[in-house]
C-alpha positions as CSV (number, residue, x, y, z in Angstrom):
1,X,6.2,-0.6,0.9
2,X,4.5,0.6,3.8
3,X,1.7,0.9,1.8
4,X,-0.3,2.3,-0.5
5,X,-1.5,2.6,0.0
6,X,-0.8,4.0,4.5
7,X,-0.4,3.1,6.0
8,X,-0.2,4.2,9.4
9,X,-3.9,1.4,9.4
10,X,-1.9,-1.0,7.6
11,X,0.3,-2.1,10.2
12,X,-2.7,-3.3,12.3
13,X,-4.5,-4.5,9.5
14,X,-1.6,-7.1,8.2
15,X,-4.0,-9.3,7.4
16,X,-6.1,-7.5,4.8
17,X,-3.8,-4.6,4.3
18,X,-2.0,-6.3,1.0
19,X,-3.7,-7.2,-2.7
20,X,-4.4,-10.7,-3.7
21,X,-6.5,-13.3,-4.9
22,X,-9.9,-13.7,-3.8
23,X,-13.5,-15.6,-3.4
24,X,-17.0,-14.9,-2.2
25,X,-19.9,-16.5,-1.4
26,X,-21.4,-17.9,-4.8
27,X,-24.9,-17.4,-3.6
28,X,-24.0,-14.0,-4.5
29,X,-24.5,-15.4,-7.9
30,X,-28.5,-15.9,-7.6
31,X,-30.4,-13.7,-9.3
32,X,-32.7,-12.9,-6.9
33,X,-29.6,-12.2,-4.7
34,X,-28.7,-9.3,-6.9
35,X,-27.7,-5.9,-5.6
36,X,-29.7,-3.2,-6.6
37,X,-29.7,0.7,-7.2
38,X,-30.4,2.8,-4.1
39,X,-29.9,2.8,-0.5
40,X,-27.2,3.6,1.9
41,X,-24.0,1.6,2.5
42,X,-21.6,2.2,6.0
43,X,-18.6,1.2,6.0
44,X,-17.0,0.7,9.7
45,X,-13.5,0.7,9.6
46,X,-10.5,1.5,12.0
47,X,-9.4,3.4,9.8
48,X,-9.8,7.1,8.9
49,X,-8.5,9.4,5.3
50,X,-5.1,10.0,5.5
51,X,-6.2,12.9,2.9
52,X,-9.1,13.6,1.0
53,X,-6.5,15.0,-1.8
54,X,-5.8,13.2,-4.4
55,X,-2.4,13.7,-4.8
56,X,-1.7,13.0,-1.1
57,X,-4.0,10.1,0.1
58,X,-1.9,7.4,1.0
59,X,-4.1,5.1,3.2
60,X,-6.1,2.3,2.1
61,X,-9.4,3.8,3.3
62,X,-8.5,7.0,1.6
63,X,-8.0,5.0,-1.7
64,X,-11.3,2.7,-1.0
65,X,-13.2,6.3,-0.5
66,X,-11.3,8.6,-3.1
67,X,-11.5,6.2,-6.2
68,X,-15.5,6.4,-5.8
69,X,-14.9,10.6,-6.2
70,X,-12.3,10.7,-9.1
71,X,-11.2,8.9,-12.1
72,X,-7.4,8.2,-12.6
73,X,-6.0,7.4,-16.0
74,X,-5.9,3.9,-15.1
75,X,-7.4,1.7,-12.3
76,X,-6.7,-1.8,-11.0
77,X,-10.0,-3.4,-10.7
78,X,-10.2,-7.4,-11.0
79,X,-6.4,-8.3,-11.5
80,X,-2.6,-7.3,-11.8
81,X,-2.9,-5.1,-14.7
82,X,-4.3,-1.4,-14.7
83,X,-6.9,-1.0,-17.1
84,X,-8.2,2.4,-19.0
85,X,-10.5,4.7,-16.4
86,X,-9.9,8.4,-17.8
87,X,-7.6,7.0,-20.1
88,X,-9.4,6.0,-23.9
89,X,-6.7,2.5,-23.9
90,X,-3.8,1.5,-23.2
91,X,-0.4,3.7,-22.9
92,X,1.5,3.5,-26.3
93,X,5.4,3.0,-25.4
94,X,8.1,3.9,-27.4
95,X,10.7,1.2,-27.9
96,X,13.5,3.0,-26.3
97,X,11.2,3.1,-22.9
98,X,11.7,6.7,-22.7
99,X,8.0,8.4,-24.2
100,X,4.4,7.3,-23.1
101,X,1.3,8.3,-24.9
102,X,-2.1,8.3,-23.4
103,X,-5.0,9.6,-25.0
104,X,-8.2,10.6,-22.7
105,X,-12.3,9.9,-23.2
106,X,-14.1,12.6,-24.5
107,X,-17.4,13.1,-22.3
108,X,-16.0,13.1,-19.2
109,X,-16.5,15.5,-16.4
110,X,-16.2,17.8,-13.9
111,X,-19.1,17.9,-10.8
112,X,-19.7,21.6,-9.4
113,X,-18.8,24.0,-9.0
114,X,-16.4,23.8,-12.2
115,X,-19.3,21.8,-14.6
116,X,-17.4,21.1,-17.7
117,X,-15.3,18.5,-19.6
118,X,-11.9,17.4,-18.6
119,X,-9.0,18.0,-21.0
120,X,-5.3,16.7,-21.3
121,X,-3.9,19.8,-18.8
122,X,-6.2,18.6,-15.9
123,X,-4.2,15.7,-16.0
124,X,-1.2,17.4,-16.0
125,X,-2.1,19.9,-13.3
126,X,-2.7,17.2,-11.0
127,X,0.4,15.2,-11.5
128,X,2.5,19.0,-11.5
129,X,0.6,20.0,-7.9
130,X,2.2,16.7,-6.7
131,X,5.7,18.5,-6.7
132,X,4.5,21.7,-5.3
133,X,5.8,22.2,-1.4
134,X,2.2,22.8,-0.4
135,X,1.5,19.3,-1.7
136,X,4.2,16.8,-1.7
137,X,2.7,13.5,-2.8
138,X,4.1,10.4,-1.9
139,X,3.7,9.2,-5.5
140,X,5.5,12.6,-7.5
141,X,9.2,12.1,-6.8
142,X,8.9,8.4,-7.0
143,X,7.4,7.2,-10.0
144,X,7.1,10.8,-11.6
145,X,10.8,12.0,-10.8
146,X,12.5,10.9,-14.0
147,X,10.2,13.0,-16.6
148,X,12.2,15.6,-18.4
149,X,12.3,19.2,-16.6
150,X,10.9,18.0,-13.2
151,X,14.0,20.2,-11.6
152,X,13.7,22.9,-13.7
153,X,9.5,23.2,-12.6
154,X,9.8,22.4,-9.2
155,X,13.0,25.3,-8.8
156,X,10.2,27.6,-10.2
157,X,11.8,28.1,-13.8
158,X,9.5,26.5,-15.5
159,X,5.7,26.9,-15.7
160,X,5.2,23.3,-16.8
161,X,7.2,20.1,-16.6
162,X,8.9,20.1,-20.1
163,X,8.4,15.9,-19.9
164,X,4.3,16.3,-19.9
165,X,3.0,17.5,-23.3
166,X,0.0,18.1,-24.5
167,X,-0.3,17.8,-28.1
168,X,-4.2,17.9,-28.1
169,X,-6.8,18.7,-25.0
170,X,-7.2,14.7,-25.2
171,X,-3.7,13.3,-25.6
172,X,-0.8,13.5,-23.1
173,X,3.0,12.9,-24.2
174,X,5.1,11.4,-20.9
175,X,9.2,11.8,-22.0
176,X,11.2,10.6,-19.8
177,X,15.7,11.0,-19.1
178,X,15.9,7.2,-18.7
179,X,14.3,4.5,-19.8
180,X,11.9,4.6,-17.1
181,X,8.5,3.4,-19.0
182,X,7.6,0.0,-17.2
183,X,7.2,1.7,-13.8
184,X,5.8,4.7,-15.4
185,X,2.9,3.2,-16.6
186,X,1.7,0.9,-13.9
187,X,2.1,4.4,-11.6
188,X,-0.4,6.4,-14.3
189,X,-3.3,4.1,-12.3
190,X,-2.5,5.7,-9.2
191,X,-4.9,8.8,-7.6
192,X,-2.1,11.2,-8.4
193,X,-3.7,11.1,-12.1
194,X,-7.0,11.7,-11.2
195,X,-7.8,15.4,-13.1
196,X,-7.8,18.7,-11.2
197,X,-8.7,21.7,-12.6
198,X,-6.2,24.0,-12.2
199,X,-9.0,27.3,-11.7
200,X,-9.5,25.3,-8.5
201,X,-6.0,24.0,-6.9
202,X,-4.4,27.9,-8.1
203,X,-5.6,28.8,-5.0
204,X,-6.0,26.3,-2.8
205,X,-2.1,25.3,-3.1
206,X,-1.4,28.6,-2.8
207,X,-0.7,28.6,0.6
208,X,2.0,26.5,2.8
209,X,-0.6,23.6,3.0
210,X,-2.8,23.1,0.0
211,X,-6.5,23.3,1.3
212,X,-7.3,20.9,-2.4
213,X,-8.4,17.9,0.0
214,X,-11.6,20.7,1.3
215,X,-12.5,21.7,-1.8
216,X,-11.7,18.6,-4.3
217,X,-13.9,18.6,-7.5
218,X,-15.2,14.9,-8.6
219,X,-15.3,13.3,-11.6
220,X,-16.6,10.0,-10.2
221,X,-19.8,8.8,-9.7
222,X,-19.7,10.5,-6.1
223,X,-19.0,13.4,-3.8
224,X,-17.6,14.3,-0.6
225,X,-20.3,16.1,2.0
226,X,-19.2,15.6,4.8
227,X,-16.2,14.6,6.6
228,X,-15.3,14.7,10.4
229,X,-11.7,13.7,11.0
230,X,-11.8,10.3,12.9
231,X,-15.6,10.2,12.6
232,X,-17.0,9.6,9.7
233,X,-16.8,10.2,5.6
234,X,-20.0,10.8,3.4
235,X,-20.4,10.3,0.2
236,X,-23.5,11.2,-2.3
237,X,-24.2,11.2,-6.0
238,X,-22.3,13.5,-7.9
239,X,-24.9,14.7,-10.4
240,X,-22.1,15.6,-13.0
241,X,-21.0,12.2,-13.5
242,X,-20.6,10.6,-16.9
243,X,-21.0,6.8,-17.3
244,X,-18.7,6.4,-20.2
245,X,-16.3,4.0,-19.6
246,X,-16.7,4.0,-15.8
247,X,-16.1,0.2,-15.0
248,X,-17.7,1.5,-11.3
249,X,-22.0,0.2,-10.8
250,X,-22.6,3.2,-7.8
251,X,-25.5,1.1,-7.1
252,X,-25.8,3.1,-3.4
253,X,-27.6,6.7,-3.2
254,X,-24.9,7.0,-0.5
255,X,-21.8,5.5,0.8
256,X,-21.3,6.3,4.7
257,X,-17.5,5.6,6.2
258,X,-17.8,5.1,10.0
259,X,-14.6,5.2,12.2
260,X,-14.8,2.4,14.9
261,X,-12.4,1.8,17.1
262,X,-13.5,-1.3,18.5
263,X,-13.3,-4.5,15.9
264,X,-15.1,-6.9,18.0
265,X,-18.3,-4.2,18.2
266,X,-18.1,-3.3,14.6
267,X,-17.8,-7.1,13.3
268,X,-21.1,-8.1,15.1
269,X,-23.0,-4.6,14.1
270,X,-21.7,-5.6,10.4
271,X,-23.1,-9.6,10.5
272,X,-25.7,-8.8,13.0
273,X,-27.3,-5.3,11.1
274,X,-28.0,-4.4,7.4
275,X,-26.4,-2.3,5.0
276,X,-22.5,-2.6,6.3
277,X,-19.2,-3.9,5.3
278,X,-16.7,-4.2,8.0
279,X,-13.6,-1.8,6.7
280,X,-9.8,-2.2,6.7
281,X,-8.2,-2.6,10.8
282,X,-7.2,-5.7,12.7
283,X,-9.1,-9.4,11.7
284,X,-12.4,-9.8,13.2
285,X,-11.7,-11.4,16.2
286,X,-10.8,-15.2,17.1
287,X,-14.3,-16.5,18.1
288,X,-16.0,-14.6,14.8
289,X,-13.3,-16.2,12.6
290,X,-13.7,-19.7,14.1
291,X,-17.7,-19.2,14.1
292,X,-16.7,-18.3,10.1
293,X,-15.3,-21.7,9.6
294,X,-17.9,-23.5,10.7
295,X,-20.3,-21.9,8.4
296,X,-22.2,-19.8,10.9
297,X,-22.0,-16.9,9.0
298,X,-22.9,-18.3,5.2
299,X,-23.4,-15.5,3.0
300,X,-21.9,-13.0,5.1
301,X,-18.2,-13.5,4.8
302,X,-15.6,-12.7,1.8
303,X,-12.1,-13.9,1.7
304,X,-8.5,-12.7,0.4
305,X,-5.2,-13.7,-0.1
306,X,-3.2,-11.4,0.9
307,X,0.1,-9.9,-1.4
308,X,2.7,-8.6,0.7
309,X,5.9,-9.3,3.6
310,X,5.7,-8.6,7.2
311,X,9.0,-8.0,8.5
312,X,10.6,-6.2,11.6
313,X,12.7,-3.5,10.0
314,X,16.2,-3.1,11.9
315,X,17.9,0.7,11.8
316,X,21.1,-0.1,10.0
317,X,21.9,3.4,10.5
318,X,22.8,3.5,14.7
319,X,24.5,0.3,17.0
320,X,24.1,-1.9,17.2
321,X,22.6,-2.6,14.1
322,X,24.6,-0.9,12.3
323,X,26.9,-3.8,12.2
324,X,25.6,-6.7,9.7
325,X,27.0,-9.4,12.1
326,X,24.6,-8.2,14.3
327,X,21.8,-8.0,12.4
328,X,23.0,-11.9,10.5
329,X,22.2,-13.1,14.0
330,X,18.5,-11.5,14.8
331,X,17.9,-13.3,11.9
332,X,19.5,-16.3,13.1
333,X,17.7,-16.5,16.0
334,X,15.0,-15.9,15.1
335,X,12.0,-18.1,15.3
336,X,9.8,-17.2,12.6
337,X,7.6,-20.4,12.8
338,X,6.7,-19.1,16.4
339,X,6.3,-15.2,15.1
340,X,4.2,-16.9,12.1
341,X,1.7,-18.8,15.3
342,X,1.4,-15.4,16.7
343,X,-0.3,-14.4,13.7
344,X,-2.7,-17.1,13.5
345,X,-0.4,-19.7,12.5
346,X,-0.8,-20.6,8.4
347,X,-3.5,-18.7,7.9
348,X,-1.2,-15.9,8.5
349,X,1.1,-16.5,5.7
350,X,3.5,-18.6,4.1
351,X,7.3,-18.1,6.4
352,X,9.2,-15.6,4.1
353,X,12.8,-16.6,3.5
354,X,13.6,-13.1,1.8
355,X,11.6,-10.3,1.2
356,X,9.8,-9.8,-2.4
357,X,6.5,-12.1,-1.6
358,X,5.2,-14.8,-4.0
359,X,2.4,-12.2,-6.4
360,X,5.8,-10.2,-7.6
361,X,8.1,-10.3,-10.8
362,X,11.4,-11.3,-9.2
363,X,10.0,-14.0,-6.2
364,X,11.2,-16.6,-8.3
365,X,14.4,-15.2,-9.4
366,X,15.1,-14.7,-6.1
367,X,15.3,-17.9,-4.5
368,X,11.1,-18.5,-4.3
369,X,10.2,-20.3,-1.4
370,X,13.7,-21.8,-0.5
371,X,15.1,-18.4,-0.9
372,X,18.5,-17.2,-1.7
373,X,20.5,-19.8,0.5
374,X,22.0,-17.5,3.4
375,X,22.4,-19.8,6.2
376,X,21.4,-16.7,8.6
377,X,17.7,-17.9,7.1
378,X,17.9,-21.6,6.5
379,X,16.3,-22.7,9.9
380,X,12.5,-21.4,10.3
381,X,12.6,-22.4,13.8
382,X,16.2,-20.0,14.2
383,X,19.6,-21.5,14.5
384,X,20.7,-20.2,18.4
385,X,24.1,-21.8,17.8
386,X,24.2,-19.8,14.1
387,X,23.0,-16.8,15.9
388,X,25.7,-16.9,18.7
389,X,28.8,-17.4,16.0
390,X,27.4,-14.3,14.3
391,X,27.2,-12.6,17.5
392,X,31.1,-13.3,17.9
393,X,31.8,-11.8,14.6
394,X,30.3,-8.9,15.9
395,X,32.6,-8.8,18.7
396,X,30.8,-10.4,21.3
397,X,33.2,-13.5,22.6
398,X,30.6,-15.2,24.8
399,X,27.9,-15.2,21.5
400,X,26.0,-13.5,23.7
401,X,24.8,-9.4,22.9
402,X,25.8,-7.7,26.0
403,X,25.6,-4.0,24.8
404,X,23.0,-1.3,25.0
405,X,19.2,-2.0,25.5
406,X,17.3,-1.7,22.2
407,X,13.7,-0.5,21.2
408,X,11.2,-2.8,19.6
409,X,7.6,-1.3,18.4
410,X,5.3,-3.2,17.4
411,X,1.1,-3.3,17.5
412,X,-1.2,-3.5,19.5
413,X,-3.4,-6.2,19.7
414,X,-0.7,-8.4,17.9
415,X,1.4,-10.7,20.7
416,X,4.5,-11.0,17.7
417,X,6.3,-8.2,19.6
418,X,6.3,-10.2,22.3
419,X,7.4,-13.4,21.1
420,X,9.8,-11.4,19.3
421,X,11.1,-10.0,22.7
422,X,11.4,-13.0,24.2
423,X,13.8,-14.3,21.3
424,X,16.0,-11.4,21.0
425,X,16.1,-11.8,25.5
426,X,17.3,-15.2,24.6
427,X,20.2,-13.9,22.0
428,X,21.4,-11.4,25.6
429,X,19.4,-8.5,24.1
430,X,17.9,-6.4,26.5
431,X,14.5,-4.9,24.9
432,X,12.4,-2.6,25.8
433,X,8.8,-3.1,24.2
434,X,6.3,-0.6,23.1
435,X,3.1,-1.5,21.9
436,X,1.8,1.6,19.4
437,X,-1.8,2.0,17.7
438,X,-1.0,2.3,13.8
439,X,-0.9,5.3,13.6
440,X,1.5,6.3,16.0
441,X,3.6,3.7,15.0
442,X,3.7,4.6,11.9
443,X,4.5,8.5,12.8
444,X,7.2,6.9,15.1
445,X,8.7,4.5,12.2
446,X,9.1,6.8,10.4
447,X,11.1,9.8,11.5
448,X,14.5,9.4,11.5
449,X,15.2,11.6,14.9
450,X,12.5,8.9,16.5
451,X,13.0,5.5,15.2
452,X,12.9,3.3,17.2
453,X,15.9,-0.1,16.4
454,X,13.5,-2.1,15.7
455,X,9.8,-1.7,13.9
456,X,7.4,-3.4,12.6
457,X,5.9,-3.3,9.5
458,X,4.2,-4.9,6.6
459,X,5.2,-4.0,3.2
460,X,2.8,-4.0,0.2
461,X,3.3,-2.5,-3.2
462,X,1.3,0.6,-4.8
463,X,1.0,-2.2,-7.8
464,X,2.9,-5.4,-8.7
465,X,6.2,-4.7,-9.5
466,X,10.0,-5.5,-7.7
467,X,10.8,-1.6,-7.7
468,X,7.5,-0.3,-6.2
469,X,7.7,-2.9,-3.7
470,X,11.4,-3.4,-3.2
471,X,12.1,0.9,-4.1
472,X,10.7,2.9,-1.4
473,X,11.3,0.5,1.8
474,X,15.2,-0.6,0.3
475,X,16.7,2.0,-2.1
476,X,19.5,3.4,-0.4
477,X,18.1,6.9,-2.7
478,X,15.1,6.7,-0.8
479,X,16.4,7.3,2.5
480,X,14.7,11.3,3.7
481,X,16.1,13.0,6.4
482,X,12.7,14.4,6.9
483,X,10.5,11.4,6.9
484,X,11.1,7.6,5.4
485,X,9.4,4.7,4.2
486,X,12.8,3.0,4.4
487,X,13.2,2.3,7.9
488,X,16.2,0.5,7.8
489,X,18.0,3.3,6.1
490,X,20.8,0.6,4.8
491,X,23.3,2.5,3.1
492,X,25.3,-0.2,0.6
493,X,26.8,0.6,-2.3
494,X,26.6,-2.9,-4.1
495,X,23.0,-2.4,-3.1
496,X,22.5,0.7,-4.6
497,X,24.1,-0.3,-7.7
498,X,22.3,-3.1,-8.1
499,X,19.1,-0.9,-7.8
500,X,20.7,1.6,-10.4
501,X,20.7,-1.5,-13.0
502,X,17.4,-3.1,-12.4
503,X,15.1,0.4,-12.3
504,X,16.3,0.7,-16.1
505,X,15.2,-2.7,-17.0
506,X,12.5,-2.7,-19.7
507,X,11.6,-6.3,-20.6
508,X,9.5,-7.9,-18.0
509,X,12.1,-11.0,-17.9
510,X,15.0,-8.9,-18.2
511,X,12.9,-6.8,-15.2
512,X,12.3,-9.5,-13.0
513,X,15.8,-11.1,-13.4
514,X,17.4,-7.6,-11.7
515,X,14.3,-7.3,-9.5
516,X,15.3,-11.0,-7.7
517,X,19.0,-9.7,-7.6
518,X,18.1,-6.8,-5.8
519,X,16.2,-9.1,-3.2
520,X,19.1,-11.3,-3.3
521,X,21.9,-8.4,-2.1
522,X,19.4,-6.9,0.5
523,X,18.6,-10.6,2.1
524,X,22.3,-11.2,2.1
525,X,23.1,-7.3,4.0
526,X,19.7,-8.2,6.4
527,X,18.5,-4.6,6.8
528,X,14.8,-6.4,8.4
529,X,13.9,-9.8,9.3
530,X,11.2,-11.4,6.7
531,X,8.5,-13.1,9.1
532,X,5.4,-14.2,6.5
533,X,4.2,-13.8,3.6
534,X,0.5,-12.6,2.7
535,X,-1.8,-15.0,4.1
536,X,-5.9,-15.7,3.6
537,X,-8.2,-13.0,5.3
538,X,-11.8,-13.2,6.2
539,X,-13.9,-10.1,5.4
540,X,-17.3,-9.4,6.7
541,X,-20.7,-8.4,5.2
542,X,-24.5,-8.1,6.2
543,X,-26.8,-10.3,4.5
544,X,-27.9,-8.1,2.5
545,X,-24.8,-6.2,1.0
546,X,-23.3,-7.8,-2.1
547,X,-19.2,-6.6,-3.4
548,X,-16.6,-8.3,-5.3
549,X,-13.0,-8.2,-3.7
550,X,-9.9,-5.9,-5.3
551,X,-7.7,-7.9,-5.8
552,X,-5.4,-4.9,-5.9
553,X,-6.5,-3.3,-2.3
554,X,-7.4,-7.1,-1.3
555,X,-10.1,-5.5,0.3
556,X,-13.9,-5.1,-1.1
557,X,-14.3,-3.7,-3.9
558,X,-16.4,0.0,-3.2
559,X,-17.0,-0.3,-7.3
560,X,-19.2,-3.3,-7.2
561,X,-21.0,-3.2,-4.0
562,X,-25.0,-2.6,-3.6
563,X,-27.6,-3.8,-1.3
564,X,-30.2,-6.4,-2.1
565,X,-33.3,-4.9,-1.5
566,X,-36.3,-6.3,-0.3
567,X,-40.1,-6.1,-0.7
């Protein structure tokens, strides 16, 4: 999905927006090049909070920022799998898939102004607020919507959600109408489960926009005290935190998040200065990243594989793309070899042949790296003579388009929309180009009255798994009138079938088997054209600042970072 994850800064940031392996220096690994406790750390980043709530932060700087401030149930920290944060161990499933039971640390609390320990129904408030109109999470109706009584709480005729009991202040009791309990518990290590006490968020949702994100109460080792939209974040100790079972070190007295709009400026005041990390946005630029391979910067630099697709997604929903003929032949013609140069040729990425990406259950099963055989994706370098016989399908008897002019957004700073242009001219496409900052893009994306036919976007996953990636960008269920992550809004019954089956799959083979057919049926209708996989990122440092990479955000790791201090 767009993700996780926004991702309004993602689509600028393709190249460190998406989880994945990674390396650093391994002089970090000198003991007298170790991090210690104190100091300040900036962060300069392109990227501001989407939301300091919670429930409702969706961007990747939110997330880098927020889990500092609050402990979810679960966390990703090193790999694939969530491990216990709040949470005392693992979830306990019930063989039928449909109950999860977590039980909660003791000795964990709440910072001021609240000051005392967190119990089972902070956990539930939290996840409950997340269906509240004032609130609306982007994670409730998702991963959350299949607990038992959801309707029945969010119509107002229930106080609670039946499907969330508490059988003690430390255990919580997840029941679910379907089998549901593989998505479930990879979605209790998102923010949404972070505690909030309820003598707090009464009020603050009270209203038609919940002021929560103002007034947030940590349970992490920080604290929000300041924030200036599109300016900076600051964080401080939290004096209330608890240690126990915190996998985070907090080694900085503060953490300061710096919006910078310029990437060039803020990669030279991050290798050339002290104290700073260079934050998500665009790759440094060309000369920096050449300089980088050379070994200029030794000691200085981090790198990251990155776990995700970038695609162009095409709006099934209006012509002329609402004709798969159409659509067969943009993905014909398309050269994705010269798309994948535009984006810094293979460091960029692996050329995608369908759209789950090579770190999810289901690549595999769905045709791996040779993909799922459609001939509309055989050719890397596009098939023009493929392309045109399509186009005659769709009623064009030259195999030439010679219909209405289309709308293609894409970044800027990023040339692929213009290669892309070119491409489509060549198909008889006339296309008229914008070139949007993230953000805007994003907004524009995603409204249905404002799409434009053609977007781009990468798309990550809130954790590894074929539904979270595949769900909110394909399902045919996930389609809002409001405002979408699924862009294409394809409408296909054997697709949404085929989604129906694999959502209820339990066992991970069993999972991944229906995850790779539901790739299969979408690459075959060609609701977006699949241009690279992930790809290796470089990420920047002072000399003097030490952090591990999340493998997870495939980003650095806020949890491990500290500055080496010197006499």
């Amino acid at each position: 999905m767009w993700r996780a994850g926004a991702l309004a800064a993602v689509a600028a940031a393709w190249l460190v927006a998406c989880g994945g392996g990674s390396d650093t220096d391994r002089r970090d690994t000198r003991p007298d090049a170790q991090a210690s406790r104190g100091g300040t750390l900036e962060v300069l980043s392109s990227s501001d909070a989407d939301s300091l709530d919670p429930a409702r932060a969706y961007a990747f700087g939110a997330w880098a920022i927020l889990m500092q401030v609050h402990r979810p149930l679960y966390a990703f920290t090193e790999g694939r799998e969530p491990v216990p944060d709040l949470a005392a161990g693992p979830p306990q499933i019930s063989a039928d898939g449909r109950t999860v039971t977590v039980r909660i640390r003791g000795g964990v609390r709440f910072g001021a102004p609240v000051d005392r320990e967190v119990v089972a129904a902070d956990v539930r408030n939290a996840i409950e607020r997340g269906f509240r109109p004032s609130v609306v999470s982007p994670y409730a109706e998702s991963y959350f919507g299949d607990l038992e009584g959801v309707e029945a709480f969010r119509s107002g005729r229930a106080e609670h959600i039946a499907g969330i009991e508490l059988p003690d202040d430390r255990t919580l009791r997840f029941r679910l109408a379907r089998p549901r309990a593989a998505l479930l518990v990879n979605a209790l290590a998102l923010l949404i489960t972070a505690p909030v006490p309820s003598e707090v968020s009464r009020a603050a949702d009270r209203g038609r926009t919940s002021t929560y994100d103002r007034r947030a109460v940590p349970t992490g080792p920080y604290r929000i005290t300041a924030y200036k939209p599109g300016v900076r974040i600051e964080l401080e100790r939290n004096a209330g935190h608890s240690s126990q079972g915190d996998f985070r070190r907090a080694l900085p007295d503060r953490i300061v998040w710096r919006v910078r709009s310029d990437i060039a400026v803020a990669s030279r005041q991050v290798l050339q200065g002290r104290g700073r990390l260079l934050g998500f946005g665009p790759p440094p630029p060309a000369g920096i990243l050449r300089d980088v391979a050379r070994g200029r910067y030794a000691g200085r630099t981090g790198a990251v594989q990155a776990s995700g697709t970038l695609v162009y997604s095409l709006d099934t929903s209006r012509p002329p793309l609402d004709d798969v003929n159409v659509r067969r032949a943009i993905l014909a013609g398309a050269d994705r070899r010269a798309l994948q140069l535009s984006q810094g040729g293979e460091v960029a990425g692996e050329i995608a042949t369908h759209y789950l990406p090579p770190t999810i259950p289901g690549w595999e099963e769905a045709g791996g790296a040779a993909g799922p055989g459609v001939d509309f994706l055989r050719r890397p370098e596009g098939d023009p003579k493929l392309a045109a016989s399509y186009l005659r399908k769709a009623g064009f008897p030259s195999g030439r388009f010679d219909g209405p002019s289309v709308e293609l957004l894409s970044v800027v700073g990023l040339s692929t929309g213009e290669v892309l242009q070119q491409q489509l001219e060549k198909l008889g496409f006339r296309v008229k180009l914008r070139n949007l900052n993230p953000d805007a893009l994003f907004s524009r994306c995603g409204s249905p009255g404002r799409k434009p036919h053609i977007c781009i976007g990468p798309w990550a996953a809130d954790f590894f798994d074929g539904e979270a990636f595949l769900g909110p960008v394909l399902d045919p269920a996930s389609i809002n009138p409001e405002f979408t992550l699924n862009m294409s809004a394809l409408r296909d019954e054997r697709l949404a079938r085929a989604f129906d089956a694999a959502r209820l799959k339990v066992d991970p083979a069993e999972r991944a088997r229906a995850w790779g057919q539901v790739d299969r049926t979408a690459t075959e209708l060609a609701p977006a054209l699949p241009v690279v996989w992930g790809g290796r990122s470089t990420l920047l440092r002072s000399r003097d600042v030490r952090a591990g990479v999340s493998e997870w955000l495939g980003w650095w790791d806020l949890s491990s970072a500290g500055l080496v201090r010197t006499p």
